[in-house]
C-alpha positions as CSV (number, residue, x, y, z in Angstrom):
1,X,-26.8,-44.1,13.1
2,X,-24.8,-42.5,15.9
3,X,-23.7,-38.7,16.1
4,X,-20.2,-39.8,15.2
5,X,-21.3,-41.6,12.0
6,X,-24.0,-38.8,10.8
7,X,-20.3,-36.5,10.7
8,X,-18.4,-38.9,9.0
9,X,-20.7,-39.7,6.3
10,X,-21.5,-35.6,5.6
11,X,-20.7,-33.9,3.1
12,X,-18.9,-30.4,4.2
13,X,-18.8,-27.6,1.8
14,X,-15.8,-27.2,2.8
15,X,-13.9,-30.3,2.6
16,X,-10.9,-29.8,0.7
17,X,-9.8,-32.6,-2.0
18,X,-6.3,-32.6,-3.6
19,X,-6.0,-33.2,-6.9
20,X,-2.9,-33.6,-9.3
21,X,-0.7,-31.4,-11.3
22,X,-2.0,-32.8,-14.5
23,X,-5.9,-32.0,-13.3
24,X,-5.3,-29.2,-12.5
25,X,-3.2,-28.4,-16.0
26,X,-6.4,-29.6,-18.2
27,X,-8.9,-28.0,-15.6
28,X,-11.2,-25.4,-17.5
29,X,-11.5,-22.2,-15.8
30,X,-14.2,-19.7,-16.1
31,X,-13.2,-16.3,-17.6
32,X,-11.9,-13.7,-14.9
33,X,-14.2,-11.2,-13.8
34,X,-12.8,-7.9,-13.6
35,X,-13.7,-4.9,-11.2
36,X,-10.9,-2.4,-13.0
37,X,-10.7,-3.7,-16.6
38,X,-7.0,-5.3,-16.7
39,X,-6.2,-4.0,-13.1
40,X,-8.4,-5.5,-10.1
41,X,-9.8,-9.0,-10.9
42,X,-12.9,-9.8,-8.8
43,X,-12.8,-11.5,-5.8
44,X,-10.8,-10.5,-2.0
45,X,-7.7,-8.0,-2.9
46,X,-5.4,-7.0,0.0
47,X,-4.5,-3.3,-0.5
48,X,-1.4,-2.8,1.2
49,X,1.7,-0.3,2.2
50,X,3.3,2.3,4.6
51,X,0.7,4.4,6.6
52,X,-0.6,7.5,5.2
53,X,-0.2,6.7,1.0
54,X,-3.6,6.9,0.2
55,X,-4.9,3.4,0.3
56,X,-8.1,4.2,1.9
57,X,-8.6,6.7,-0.7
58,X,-7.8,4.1,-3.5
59,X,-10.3,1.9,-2.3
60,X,-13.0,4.6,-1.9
61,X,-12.6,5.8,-5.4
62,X,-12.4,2.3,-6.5
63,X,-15.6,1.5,-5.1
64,X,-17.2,4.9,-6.0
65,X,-16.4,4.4,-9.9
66,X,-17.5,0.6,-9.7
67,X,-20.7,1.6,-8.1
68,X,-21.9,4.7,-10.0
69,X,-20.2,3.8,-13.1
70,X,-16.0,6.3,-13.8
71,X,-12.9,6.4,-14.3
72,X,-10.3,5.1,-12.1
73,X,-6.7,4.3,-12.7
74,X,-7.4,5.3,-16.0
75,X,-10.0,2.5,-16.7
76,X,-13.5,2.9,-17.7
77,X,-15.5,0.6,-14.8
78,X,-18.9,-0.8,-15.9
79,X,-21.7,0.4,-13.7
80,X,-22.5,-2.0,-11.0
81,X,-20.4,-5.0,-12.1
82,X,-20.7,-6.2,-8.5
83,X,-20.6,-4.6,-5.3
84,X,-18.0,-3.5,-3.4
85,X,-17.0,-3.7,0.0
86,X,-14.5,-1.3,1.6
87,X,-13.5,-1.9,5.2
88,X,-10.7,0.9,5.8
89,X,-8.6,1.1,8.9
């Protein structure tokens, strides 16, 4: 089997397949996950605005209350329900 054939018959992880409107309608998802109950679902979350409103902040205390268990946004977090990344810019 050639290089060219070895590609074509593998399996990527990151193949893409389309499936229907009706699939998709009876698919079963899993329950969301949340980080702030009823607020910020797990997963990648774009916090974004004008300069200078307090974003970076946001995050921070997000991340603070998620990792050592708070409040935030007037939401009990659970202690350690994953862990948080902040990249601030």
């Amino acid at each position: 089997m050639n290089m060219q054939e070895q590609f074509d018959s593998a399996t990527s992880p990151f193949a893409f397949r389309a499936i229907s409107a009706i699939e998709l309608q009876t698919k079963e998802f899993p329950p969301i996950k949340w980080v702030v109950p009823g607020i910020l679902p797990e997963g990648l979350t774009l916090l974004c605005g004008k300069p200078k409103l307090g974003k970076s902040w946001l995050a921070l205390d997000i991340s603070q209350a998620v990792t050592q268990g708070g409040i935030v946004l007037g939401q009990e977090c659970e202690t350690g329900v994953n862990r948080p990344g902040f990249t601030g810019g």
